[in-house]
PDB file of N, CA, C and O in Angstrom:
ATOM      1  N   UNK A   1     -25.137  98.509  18.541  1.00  0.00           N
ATOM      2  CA  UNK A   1     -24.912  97.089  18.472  1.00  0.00           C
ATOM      3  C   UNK A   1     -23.481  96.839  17.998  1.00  0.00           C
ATOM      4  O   UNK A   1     -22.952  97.397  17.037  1.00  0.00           O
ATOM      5  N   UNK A   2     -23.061  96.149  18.603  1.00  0.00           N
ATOM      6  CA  UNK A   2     -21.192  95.830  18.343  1.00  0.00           C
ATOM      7  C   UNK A   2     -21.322  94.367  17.140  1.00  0.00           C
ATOM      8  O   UNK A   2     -22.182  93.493  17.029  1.00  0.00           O
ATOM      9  N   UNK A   3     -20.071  94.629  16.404  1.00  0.00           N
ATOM     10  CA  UNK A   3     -20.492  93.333  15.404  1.00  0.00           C
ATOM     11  C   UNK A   3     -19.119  92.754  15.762  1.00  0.00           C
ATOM     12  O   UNK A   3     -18.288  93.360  16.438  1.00  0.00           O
ATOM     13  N   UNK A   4     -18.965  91.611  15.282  1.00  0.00           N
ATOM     14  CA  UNK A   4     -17.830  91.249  16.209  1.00  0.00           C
ATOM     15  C   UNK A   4     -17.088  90.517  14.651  1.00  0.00           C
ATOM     16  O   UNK A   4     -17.835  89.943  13.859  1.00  0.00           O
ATOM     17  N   UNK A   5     -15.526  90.639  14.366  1.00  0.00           N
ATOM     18  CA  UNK A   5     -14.984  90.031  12.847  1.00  0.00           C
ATOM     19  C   UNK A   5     -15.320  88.690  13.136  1.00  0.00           C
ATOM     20  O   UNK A   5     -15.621  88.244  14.243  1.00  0.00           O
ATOM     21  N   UNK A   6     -15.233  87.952  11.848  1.00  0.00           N
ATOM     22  CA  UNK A   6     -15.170  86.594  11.463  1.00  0.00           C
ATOM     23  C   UNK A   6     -13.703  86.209  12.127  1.00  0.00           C
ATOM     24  O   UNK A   6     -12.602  86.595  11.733  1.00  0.00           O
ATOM     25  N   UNK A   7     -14.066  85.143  13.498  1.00  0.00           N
ATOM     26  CA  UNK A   7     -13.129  84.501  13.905  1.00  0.00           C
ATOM     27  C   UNK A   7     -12.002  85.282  14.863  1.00  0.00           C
ATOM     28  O   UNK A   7     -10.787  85.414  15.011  1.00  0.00           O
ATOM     29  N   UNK A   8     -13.314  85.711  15.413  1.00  0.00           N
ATOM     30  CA  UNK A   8     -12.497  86.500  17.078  1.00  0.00           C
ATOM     31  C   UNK A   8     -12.576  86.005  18.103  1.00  0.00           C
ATOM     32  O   UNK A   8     -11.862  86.323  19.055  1.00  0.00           O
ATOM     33  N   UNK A   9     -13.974  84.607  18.150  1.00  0.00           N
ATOM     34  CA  UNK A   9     -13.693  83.638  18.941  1.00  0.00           C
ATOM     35  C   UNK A   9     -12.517  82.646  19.224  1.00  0.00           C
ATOM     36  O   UNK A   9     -12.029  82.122  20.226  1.00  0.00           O
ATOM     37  N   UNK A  10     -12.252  82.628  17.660  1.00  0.00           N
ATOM     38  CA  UNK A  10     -10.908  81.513  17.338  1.00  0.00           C
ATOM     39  C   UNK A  10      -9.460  82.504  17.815  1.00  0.00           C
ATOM     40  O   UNK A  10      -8.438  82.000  18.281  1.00  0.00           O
ATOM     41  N   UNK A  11      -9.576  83.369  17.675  1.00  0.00           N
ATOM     42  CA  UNK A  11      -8.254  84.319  18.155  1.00  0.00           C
ATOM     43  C   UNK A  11      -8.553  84.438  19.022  1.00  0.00           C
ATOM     44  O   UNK A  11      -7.521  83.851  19.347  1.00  0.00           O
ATOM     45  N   UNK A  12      -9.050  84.662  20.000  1.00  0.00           N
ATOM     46  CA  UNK A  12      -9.485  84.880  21.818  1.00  0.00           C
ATOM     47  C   UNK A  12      -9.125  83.191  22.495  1.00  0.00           C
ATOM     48  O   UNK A  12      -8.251  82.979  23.336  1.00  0.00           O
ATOM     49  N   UNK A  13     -10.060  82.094  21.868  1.00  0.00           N
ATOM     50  CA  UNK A  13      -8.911  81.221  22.314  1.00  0.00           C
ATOM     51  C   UNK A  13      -7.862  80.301  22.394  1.00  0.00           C
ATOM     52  O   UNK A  13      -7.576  79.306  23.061  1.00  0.00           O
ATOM     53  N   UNK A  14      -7.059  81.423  20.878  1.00  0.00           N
ATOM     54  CA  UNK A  14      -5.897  80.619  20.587  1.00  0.00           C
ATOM     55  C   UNK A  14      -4.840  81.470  21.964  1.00  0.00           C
ATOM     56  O   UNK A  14      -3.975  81.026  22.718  1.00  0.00           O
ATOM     57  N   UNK A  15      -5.349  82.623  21.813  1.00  0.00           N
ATOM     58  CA  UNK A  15      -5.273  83.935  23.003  1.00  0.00           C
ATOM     59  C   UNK A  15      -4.889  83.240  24.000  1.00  0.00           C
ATOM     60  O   UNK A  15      -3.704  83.219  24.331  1.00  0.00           O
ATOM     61  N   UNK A  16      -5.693  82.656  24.548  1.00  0.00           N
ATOM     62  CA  UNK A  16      -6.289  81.878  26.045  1.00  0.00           C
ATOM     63  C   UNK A  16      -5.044  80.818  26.144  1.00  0.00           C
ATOM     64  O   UNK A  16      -4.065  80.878  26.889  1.00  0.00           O
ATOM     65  N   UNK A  17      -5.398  79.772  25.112  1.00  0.00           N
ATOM     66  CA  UNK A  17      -4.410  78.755  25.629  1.00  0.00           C
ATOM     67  C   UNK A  17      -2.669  79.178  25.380  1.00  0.00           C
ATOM     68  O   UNK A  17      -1.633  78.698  25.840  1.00  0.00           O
ATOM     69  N   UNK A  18      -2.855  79.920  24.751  1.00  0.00           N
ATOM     70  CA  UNK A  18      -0.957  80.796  24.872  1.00  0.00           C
ATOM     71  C   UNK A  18      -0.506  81.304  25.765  1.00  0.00           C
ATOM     72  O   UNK A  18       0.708  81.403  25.938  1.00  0.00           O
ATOM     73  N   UNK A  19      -1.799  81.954  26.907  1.00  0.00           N
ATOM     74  CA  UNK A  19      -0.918  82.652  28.069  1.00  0.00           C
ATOM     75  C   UNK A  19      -1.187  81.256  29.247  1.00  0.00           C
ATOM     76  O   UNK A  19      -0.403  81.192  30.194  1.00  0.00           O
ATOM     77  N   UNK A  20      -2.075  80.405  29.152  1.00  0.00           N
ATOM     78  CA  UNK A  20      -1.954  79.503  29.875  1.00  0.00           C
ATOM     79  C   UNK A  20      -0.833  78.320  29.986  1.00  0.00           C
ATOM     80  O   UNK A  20      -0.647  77.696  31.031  1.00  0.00           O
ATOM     81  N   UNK A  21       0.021  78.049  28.556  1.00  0.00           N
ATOM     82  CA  UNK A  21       0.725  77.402  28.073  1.00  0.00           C
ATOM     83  C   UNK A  21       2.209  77.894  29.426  1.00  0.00           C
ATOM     84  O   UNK A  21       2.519  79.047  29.727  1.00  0.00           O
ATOM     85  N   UNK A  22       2.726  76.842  29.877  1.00  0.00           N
ATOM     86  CA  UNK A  22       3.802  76.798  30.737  1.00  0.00           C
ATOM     87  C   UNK A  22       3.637  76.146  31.974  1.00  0.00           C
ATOM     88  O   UNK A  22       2.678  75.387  32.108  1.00  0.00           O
ATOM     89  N   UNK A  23       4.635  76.377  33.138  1.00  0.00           N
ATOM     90  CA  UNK A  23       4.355  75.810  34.401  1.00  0.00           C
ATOM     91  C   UNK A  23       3.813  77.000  35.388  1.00  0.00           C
ATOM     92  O   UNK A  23       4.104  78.188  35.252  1.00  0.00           O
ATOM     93  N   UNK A  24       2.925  76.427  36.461  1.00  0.00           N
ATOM     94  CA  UNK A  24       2.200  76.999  37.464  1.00  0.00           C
ATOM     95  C   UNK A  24       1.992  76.146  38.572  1.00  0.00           C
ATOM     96  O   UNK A  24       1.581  74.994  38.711  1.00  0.00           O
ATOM     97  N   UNK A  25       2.651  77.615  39.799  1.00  0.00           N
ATOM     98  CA  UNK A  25       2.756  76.577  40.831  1.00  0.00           C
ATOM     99  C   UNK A  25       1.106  76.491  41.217  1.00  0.00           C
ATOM    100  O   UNK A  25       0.218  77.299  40.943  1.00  0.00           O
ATOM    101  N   UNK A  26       1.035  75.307  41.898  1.00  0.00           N
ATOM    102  CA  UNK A  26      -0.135  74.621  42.368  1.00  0.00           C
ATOM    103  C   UNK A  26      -0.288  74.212  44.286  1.00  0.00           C
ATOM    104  O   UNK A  26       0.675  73.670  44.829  1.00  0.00           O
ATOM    105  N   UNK A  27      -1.444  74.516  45.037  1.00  0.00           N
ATOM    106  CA  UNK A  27      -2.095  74.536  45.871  1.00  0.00           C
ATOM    107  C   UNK A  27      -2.952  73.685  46.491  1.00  0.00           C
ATOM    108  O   UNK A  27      -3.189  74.156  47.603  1.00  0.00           O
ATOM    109  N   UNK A  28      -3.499  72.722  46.333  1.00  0.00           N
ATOM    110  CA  UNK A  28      -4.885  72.536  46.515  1.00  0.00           C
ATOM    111  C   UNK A  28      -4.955  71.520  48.278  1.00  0.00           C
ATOM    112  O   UNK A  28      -4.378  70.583  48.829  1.00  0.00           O
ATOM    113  N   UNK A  29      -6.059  72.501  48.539  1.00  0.00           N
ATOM    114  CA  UNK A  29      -6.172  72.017  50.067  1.00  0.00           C
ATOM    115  C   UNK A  29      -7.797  70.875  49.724  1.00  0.00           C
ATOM    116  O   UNK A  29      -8.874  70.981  49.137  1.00  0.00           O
ATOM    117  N   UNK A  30      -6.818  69.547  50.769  1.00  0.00           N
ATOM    118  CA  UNK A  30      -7.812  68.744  51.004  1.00  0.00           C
ATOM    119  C   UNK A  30      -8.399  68.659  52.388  1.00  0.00           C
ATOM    120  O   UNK A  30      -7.768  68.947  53.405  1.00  0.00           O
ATOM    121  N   UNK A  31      -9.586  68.263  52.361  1.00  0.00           N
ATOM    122  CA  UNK A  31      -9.900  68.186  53.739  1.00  0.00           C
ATOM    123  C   UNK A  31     -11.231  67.011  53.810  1.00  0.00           C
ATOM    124  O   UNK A  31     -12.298  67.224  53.234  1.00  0.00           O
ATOM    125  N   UNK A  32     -10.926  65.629  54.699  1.00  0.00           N
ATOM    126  CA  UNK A  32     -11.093  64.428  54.686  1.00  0.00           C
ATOM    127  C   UNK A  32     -12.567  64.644  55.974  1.00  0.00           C
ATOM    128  O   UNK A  32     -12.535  64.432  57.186  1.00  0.00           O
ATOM    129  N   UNK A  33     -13.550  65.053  55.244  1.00  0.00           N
ATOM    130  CA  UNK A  33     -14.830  65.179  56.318  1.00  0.00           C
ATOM    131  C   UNK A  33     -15.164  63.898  57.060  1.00  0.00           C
ATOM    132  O   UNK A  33     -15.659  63.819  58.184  1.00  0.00           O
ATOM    133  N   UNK A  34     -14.877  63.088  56.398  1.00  0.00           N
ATOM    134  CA  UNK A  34     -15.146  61.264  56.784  1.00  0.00           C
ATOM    135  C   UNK A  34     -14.706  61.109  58.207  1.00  0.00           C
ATOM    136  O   UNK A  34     -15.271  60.847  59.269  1.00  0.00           O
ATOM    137  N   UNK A  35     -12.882  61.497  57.638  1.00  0.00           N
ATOM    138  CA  UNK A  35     -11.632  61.077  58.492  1.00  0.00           C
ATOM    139  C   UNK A  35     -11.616  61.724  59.662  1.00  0.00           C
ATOM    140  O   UNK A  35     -11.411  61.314  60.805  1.00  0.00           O
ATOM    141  N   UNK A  36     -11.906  63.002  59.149  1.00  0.00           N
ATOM    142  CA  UNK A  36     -11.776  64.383  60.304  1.00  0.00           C
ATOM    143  C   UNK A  36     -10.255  64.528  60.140  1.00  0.00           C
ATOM    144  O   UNK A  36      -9.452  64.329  61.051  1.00  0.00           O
ATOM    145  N   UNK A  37      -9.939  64.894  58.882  1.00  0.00           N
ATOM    146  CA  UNK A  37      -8.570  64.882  58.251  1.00  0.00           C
ATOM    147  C   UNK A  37      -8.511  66.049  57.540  1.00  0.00           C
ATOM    148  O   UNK A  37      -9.490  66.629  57.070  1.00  0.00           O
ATOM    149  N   UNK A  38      -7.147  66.467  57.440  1.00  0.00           N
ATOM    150  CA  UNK A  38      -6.728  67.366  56.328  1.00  0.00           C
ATOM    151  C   UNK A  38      -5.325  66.828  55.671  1.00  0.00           C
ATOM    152  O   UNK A  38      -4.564  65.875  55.836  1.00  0.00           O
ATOM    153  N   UNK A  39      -5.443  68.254  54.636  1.00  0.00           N
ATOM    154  CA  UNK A  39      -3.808  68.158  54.245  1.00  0.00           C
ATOM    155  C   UNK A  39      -3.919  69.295  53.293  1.00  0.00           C
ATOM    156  O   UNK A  39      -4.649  70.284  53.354  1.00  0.00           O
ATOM    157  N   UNK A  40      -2.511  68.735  51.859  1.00  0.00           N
ATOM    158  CA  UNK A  40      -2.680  69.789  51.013  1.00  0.00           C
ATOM    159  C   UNK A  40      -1.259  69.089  50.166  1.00  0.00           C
ATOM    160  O   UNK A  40      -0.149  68.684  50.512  1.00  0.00           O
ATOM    161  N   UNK A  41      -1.876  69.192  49.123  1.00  0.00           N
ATOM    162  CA  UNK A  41      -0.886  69.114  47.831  1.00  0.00           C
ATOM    163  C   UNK A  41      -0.389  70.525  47.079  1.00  0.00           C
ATOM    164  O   UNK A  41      -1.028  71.518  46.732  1.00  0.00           O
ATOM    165  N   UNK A  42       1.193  70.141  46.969  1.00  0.00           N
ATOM    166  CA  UNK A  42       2.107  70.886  46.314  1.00  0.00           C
ATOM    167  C   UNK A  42       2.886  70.894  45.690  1.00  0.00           C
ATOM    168  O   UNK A  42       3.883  70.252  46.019  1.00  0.00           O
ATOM    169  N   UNK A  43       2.870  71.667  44.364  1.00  0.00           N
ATOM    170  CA  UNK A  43       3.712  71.037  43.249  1.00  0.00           C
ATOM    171  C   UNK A  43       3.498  72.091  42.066  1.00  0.00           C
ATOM    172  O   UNK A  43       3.370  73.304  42.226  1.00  0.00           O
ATOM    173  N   UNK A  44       3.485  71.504  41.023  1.00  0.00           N
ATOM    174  CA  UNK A  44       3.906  72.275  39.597  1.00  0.00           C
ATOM    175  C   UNK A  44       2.719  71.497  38.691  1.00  0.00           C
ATOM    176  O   UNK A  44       2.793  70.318  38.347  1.00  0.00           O
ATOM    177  N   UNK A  45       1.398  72.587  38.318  1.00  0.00           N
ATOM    178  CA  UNK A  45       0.954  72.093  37.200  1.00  0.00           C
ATOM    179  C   UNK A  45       1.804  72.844  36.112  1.00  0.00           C
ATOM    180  O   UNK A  45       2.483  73.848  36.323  1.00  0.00           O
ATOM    181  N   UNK A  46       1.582  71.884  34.347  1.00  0.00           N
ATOM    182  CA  UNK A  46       1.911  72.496  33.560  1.00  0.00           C
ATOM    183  C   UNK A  46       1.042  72.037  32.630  1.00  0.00           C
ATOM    184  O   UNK A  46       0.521  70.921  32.637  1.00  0.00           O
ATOM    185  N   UNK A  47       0.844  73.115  31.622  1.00  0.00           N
ATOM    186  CA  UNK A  47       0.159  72.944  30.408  1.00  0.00           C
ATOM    187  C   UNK A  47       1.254  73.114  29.098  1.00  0.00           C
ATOM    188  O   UNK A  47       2.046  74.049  28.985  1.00  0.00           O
ATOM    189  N   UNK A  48       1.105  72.023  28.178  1.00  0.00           N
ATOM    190  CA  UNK A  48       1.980  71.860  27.166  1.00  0.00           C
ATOM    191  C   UNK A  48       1.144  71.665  25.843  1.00  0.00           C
ATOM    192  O   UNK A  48       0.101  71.011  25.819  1.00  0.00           O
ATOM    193  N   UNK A  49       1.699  72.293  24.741  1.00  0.00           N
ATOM    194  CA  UNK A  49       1.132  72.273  23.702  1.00  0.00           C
ATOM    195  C   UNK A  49       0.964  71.336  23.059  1.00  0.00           C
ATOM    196  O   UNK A  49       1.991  70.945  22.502  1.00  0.00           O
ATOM    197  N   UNK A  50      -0.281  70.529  22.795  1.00  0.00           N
ATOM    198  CA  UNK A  50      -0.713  69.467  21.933  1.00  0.00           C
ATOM    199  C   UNK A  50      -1.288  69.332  20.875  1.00  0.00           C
ATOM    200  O   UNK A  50      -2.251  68.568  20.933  1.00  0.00           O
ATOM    201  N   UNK A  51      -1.040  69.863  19.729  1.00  0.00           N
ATOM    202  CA  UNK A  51      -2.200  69.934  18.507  1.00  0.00           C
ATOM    203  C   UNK A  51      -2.703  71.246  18.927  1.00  0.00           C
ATOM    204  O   UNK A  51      -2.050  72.083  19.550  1.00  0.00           O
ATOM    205  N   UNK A  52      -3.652  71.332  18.621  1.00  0.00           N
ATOM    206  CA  UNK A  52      -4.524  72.874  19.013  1.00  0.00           C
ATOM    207  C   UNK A  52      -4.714  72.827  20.332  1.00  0.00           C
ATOM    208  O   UNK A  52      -5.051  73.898  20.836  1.00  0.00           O
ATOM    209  N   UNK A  53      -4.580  71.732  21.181  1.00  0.00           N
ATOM    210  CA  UNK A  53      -4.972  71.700  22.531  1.00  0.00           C
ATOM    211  C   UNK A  53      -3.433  71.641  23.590  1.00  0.00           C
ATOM    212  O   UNK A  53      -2.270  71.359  23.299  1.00  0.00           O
ATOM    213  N   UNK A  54      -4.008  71.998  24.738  1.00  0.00           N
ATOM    214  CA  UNK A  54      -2.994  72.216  25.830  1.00  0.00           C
ATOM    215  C   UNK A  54      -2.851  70.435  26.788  1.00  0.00           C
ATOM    216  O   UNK A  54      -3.948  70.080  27.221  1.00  0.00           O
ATOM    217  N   UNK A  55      -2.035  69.737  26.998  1.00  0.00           N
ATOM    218  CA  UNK A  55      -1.950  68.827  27.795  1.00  0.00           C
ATOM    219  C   UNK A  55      -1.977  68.691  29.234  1.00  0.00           C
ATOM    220  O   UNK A  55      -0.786  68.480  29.462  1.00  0.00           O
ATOM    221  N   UNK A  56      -2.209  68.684  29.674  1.00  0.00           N
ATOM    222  CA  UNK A  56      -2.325  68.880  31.501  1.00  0.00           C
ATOM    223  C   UNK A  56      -1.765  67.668  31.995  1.00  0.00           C
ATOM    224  O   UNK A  56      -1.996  66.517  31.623  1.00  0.00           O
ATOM    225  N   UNK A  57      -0.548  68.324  33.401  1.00  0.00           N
ATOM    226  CA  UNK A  57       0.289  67.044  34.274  1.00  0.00           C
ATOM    227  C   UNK A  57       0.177  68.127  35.185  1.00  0.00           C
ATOM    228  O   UNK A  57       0.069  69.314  34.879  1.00  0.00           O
ATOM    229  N   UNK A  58       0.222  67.472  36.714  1.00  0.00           N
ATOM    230  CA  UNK A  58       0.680  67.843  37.827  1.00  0.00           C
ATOM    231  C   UNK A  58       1.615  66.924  38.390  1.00  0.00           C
ATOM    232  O   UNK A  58       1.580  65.693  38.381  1.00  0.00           O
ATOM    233  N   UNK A  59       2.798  68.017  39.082  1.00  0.00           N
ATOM    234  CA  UNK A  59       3.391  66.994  40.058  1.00  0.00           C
ATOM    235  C   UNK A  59       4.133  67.699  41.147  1.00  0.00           C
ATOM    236  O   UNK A  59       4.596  68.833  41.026  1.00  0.00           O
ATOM    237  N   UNK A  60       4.237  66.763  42.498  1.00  0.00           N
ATOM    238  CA  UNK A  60       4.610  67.514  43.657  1.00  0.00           C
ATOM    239  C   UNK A  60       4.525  66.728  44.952  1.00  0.00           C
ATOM    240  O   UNK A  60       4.860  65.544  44.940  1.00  0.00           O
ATOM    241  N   UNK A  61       4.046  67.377  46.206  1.00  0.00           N
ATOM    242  CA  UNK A  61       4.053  66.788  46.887  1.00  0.00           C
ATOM    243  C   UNK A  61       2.849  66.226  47.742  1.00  0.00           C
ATOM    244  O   UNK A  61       2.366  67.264  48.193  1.00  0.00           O
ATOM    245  N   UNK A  62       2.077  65.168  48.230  1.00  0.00           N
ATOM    246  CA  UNK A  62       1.213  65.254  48.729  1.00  0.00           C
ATOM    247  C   UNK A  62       1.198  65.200  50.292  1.00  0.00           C
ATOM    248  O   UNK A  62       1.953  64.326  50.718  1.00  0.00           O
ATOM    249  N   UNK A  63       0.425  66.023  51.417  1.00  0.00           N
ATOM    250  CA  UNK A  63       0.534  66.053  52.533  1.00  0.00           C
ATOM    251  C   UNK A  63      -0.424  65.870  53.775  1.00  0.00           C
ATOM    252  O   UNK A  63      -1.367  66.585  54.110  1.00  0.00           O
ATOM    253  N   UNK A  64       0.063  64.727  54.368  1.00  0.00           N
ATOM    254  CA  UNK A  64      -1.438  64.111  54.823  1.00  0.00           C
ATOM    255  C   UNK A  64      -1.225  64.094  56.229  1.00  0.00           C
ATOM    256  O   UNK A  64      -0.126  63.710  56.630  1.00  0.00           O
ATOM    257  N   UNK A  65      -2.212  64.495  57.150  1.00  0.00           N
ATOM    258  CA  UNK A  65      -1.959  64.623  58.598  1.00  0.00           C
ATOM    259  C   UNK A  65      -1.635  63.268  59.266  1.00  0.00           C
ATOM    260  O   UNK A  65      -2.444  62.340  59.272  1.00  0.00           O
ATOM    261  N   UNK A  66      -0.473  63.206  59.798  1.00  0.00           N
ATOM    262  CA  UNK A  66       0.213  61.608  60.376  1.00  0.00           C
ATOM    263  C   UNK A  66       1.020  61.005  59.284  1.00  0.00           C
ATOM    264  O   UNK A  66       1.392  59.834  59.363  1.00  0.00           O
ATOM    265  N   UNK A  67       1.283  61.703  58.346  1.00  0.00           N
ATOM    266  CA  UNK A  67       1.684  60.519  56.847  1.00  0.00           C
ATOM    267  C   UNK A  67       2.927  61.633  56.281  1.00  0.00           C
ATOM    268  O   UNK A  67       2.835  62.844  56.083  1.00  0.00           O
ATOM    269  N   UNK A  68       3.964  60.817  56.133  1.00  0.00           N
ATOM    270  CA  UNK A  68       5.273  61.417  55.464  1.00  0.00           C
ATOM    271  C   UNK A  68       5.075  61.812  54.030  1.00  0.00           C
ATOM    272  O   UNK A  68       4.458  61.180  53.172  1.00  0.00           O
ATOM    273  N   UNK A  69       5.565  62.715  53.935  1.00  0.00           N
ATOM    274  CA  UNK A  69       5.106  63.759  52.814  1.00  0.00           C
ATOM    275  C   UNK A  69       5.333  62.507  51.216  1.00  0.00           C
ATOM    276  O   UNK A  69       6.450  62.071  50.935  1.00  0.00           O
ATOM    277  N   UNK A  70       4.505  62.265  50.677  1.00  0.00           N
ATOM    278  CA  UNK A  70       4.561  61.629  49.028  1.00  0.00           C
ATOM    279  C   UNK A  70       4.858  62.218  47.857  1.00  0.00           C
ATOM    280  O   UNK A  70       4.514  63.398  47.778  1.00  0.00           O
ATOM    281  N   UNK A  71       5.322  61.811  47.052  1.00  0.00           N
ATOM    282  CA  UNK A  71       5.758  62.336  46.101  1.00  0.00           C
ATOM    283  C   UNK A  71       4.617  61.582  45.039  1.00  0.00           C
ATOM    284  O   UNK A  71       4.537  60.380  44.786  1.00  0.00           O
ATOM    285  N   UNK A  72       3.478  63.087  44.332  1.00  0.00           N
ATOM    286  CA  UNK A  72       2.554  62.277  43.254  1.00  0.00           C
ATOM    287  C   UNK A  72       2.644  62.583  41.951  1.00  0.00           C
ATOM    288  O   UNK A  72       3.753  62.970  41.582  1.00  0.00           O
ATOM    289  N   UNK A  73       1.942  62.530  41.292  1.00  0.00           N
ATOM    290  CA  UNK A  73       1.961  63.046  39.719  1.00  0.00           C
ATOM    291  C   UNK A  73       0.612  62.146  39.343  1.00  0.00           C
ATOM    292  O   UNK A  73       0.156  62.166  38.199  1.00  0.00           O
TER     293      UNK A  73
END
């Protein structure tokens, strides 16, 4: 049986949000079943340090079939 120290949860995810902490490029494919549409957004998430917690923004470009590329956040 493994015993685990007092507060290895709390170090695992102070762990966690430290290597997540920075910018990451971002992907995400849409696809409009309604429309019979697609696309796909591209850009830069980042996570920034807030108190014990990480803040979350994205921003980039959005890309929509027939539609000039947008700029979102």
């Amino acid at each position: 049986m493994s015993k685990k120290k007092p507060g290895a949860g709390a170090d695992a995810a102070e762990a966690l949000l430290a290597a997540l902490a920075g910018a990451w490029r971002l992907r995400r494919e849409i696809d409009d079943r309604r429309a019979g549409t697609a696309g796909c957004f591209e850009g830069v998430a980042t996570f920034v340090p807030d108190g014990a917690l990480l803040a979350y923004s994205e921003a980039g470009e959005l890309h929509l079939a027939g539609q000039p590329p947008m700029r979102a956040e």
